[in-house]
N, C-alpha and C positions, 0 to 999 in steps of 0.2 A: 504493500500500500504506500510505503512511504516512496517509493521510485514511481509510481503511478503520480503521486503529487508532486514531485519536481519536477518531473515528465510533464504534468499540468500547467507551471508555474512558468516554465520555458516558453511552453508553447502560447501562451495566453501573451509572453512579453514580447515573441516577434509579433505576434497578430497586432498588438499593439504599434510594432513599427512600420508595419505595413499599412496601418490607418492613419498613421504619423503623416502620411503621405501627401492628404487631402482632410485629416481633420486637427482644426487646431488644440483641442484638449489633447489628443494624443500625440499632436508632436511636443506638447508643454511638457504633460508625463517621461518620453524620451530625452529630449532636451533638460530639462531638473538633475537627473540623472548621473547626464554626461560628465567626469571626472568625479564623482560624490567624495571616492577617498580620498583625497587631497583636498576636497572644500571641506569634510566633515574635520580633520589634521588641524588645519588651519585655525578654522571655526571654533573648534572646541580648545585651543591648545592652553594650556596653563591651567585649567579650570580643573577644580578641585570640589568631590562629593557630589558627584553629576546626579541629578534625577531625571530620566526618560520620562516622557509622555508618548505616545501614539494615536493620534487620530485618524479614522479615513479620511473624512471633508471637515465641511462646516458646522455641523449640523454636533457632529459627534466632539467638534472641539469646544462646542458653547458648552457639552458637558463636562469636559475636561479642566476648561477655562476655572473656577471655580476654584477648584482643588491646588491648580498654582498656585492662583493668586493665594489663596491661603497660607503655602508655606512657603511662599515668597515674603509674608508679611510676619508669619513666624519664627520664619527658618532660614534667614539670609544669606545662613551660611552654604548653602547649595544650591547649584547649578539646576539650570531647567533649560534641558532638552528636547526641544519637541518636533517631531517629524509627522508627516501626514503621508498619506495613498495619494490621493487627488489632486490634481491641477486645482479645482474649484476650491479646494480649502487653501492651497499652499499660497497662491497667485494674491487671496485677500488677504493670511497673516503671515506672509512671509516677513515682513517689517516689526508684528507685535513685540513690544518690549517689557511684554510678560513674562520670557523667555530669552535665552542667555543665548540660544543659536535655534535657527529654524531649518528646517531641511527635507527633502524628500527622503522615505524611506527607499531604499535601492530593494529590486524583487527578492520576493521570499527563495534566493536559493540557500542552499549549506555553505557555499563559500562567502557567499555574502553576510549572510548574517556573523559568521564566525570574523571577518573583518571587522563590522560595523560595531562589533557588540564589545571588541579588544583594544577599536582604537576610543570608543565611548566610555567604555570601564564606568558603566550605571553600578550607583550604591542598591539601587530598585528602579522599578519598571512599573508604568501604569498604562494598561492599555484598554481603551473606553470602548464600551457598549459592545462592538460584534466587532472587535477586534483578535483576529486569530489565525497568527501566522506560526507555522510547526518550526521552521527550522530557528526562526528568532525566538521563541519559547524555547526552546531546546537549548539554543548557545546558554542563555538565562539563566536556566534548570541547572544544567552542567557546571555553572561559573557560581551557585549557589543564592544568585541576585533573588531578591523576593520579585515577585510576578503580580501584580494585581490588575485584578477587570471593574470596572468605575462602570456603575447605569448599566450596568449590566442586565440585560431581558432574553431568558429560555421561554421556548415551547416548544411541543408536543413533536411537532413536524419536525423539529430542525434534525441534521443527519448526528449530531450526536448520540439522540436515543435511538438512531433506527439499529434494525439489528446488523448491518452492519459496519455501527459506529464505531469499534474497538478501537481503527486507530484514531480517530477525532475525540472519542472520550478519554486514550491515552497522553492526549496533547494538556486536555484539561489536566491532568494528574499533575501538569508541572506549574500549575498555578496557584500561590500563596494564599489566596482569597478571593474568593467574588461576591463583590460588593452588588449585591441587584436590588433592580427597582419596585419587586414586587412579592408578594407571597409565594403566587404562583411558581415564578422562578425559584424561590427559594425550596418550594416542596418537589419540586421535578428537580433539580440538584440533589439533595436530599432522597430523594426515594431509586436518583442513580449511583447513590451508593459515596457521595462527597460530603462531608463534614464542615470543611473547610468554607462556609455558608455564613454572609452578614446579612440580616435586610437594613437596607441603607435609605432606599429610595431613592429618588434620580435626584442630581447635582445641579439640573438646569431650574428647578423652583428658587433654589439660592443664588442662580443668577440671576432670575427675571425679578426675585425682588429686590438685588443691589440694584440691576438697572433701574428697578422705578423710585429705589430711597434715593440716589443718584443723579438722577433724570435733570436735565439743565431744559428750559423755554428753549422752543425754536420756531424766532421771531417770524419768519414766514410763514410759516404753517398756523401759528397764533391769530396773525392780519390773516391769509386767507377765510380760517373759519368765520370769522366774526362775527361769535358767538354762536353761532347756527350747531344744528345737531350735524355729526361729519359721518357717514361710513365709509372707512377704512378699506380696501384688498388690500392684501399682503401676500407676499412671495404668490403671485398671483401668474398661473399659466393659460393657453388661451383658450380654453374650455370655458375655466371660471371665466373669464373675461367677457367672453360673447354672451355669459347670460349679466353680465350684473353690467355691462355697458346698455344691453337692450334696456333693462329694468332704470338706469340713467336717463336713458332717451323717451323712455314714456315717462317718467318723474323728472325731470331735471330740477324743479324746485321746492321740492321735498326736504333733500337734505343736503350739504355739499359734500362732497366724493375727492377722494385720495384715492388714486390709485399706485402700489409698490410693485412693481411687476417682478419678478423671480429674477430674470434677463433682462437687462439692461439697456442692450446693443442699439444701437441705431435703429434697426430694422425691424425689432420689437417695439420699441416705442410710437414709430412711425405706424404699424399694423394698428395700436389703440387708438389712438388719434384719429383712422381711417375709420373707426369704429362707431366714434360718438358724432353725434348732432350737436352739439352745443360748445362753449366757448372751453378753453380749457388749456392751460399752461404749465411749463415744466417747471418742476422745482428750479433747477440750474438757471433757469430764465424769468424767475419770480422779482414783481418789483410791484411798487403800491399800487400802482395804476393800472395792477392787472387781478386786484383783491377779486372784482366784481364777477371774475371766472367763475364757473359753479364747479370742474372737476382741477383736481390738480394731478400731474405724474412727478412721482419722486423717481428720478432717472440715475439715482446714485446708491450704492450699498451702505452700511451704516447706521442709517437712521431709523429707520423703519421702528426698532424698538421703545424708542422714546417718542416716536408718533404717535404710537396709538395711545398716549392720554388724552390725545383729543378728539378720540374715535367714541361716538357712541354705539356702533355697532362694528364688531370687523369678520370679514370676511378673508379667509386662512385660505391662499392655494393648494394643490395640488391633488385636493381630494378625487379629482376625476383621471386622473394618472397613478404615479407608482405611488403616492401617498399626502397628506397634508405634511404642512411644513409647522411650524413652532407657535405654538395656540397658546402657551402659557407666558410668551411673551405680551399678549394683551388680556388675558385673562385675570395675570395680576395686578390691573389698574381698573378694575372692577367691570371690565365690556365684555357683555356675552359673543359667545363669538357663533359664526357660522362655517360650514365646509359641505365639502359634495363627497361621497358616496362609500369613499375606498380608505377608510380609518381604521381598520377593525385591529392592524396593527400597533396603534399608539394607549395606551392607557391612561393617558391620562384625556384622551378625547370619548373615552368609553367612558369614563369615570363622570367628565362634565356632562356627557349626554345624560348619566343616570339623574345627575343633581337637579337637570334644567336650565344649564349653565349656559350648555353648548346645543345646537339644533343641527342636524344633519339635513341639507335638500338635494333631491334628484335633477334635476329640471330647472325650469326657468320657471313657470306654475307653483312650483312647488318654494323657490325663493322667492318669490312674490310674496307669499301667503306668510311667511314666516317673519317676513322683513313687516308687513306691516302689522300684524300681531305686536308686534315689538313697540312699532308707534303710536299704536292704538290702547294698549294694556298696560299702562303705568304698572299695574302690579307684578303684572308677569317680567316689566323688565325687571323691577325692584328686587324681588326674589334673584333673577338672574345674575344680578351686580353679584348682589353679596354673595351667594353660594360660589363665584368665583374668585372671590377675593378669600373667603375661607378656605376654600380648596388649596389656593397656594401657600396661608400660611401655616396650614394642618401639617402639609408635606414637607414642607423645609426643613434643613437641618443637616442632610446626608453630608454636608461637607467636612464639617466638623467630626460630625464620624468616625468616615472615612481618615484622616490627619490624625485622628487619636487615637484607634485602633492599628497605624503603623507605624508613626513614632515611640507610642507608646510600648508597644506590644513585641516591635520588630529590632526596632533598629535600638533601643536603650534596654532593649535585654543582654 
């Protein structure tokens, strides 16, 4: 099995240079790459009691994020490490000065890892949510580094439990602890035969609520509402787009509209714009004289999480594709939020659906119907607020946790 997966590992990194070719994520992934041991030499050099992080993207680093900043502010004395899988995460923190060097992870082979993990010399390892590479777990294992998984979430399906996961659940064997987000997780661990089991909960509640104790005006967006009720899209693909631009162009002065699109690009931007009826201006190009706009595009990454205090209602992409994107970034500024169809992987959107926090629509009919319930039913928002804002402060905490239970327990034994 284990030549089967490097055999995999291989093969997936030419495919990757052959799409290098004509696509630009994958020539970025190749390109990052290019020389790694000599930047990572350099990068790291003099640095003393290194901490790894590993993230895929972005998504996985907002969980991770947390936990530095933590014992960055406890623990100065060590190095933070952080490398990512993806273009998409590397390309926006490659700069972050959360972290002492940034970098792409080079592919999961055995010589690689056994490089990467020699010229790193990690006192420990943290690697978040569905992070699971055999041969860098293994150099880890071997060199006796503790191993930890952050936000960590099992199920049923995954090939761990299948029967035959022997060697995917051997890979688990060289992990110090997992830290997961849920019970569930916790009893399918547990009932596979692992002790080595925290419930933590997820990391990202303690950052959506630093961002919002945090949170600075952002005088633009302040002037365009003015005062009016706003609904929000965020990380918005163009599924969501085409119904809540319709439901725009039959209301347009209902309420004023932000739109955050996922994509950025030019040509993205351009497609919403083709979309609406009415007057409506980018963020980048916002100035007083264009308050009177009724939609706005935020065309730039960043922001989006301190926008939505001035969302009364936000709508969360990606539900009609591979998944929604970060719900408890407006969740915990007390906005119910909205999404389309394909959540059944996130829990904590299963969790707001139960509360009445979060509403799920299929359609365009069906977002119509819910959106105006909202505007219509004081009460039903009112409950909504607050059962979102509790929800995030119920959950919070896992950071601390996590920091206490490996300083404490690991490293000053």
């Amino acid at each position: 099995m284990k030549v089967l997966y490097n055999t995999i590992i291989l093969i997936y990194t030419l495919l990757i240079r052959i799409a290098s070719l004509f696509n630009i994520k994958a020539r970025l992934w190749i390109k990052g790459r290019v020389g790694w041991e000599e930047k990572l030499a350099s990068g790291t050099e003099g640095m003393k009691r290194v901490i790894w992080f590993h993230c895929a993207s972005l998504g996985e680093f907002e969980q991770g994020r947390p936990v530095m900043e933590l014992i960055r502010e406890q623990r100065p004395e060590y190095s933070i490490v952080l490398s990512f899988f993806s273009p998409s995460g590397y390309e926006i923190r490659k700069n972050w000065n959360g972290a002492d060097y940034v970098c792409y992870l080079p592919a999961d082979t055995p010589g690689n890892a056994r490089k990467f993990v020699s010229l790193l010399r990690p006192e420990m390892a943290f690697m978040i949510k569905y992070e699971f590479w055999y041969n860098y777990i293994k150099e880890l294992s071997l060199r006796k580094v503790p191993v930890y998984l952050v936000s960590g979430i099992f199920r049923k399906d995954q090939h761990f439990f299948a029967w035959y996961g022997i060697f995917f659940r051997k890979m688990l064997r060289m992990y110090t602890e997992f830290f997961v987000q849920d019970s569930d997780s916790e009893s399918l661990l547990r009932s596979a035969g692992f002790s080595n089991v925290t419930l933590t909960g997820d990391t990202r509640f303690d950052r959506v609520r630093k961002i919002a104790l945090s949170s600075v005006p952002l005088p633009a967006i302040e002037e365009f509402t003015q005062g009016e009720k706003v609904l929000i899209a965020g990380s918005s693909w163009e599924k969501d787009e085409e119904i809540i631009t319709r439901y725009i162009n039959n209301y347009p002065g209902l309420m004023k509209w932000i739109i955050a699109p996922h994509e950025t690009d030019e040509g993205h931007i351009e497609r919403i714009q083709r979309l609406l009826n009415l007057s409506c201006v980018r963020l980048s190009q916002y100035s007083s004289d264009k308050a009177s706009a009724r939609v706005m595009i935020i065309d730039s990454v960043g922001l989006l999480s301190s926008a939505y205090r001035y969302a009364y209602l936000a709508v969360i992409g990606g539900g009609f594709g591979k998944g929604i994107h970060n719900i408890l970034e407006a969740a915990c500024w007390g906005v119910p939020v909205l999404f389309g169809p394909n959540h059944g992987k996130f829990r904590e959107a299963t969790d707001l659906l139960k509360l009445g926090a979060a509403f799920c629509f299929t359609d365009y009919e069906h977002f119509a119907d819910i959106t105006g319930k909202f505007l219509n039913d004081r009460t039903l928002y009112e409950h909504s607020s607050a059962a979102s804002v509790e929800y995030v402060m119920k959950n919070s905490g896992a950071t601390g946790k996590i920091t206490d239970f490996c300083f404490n327990k690991v490293i000053n034994n």
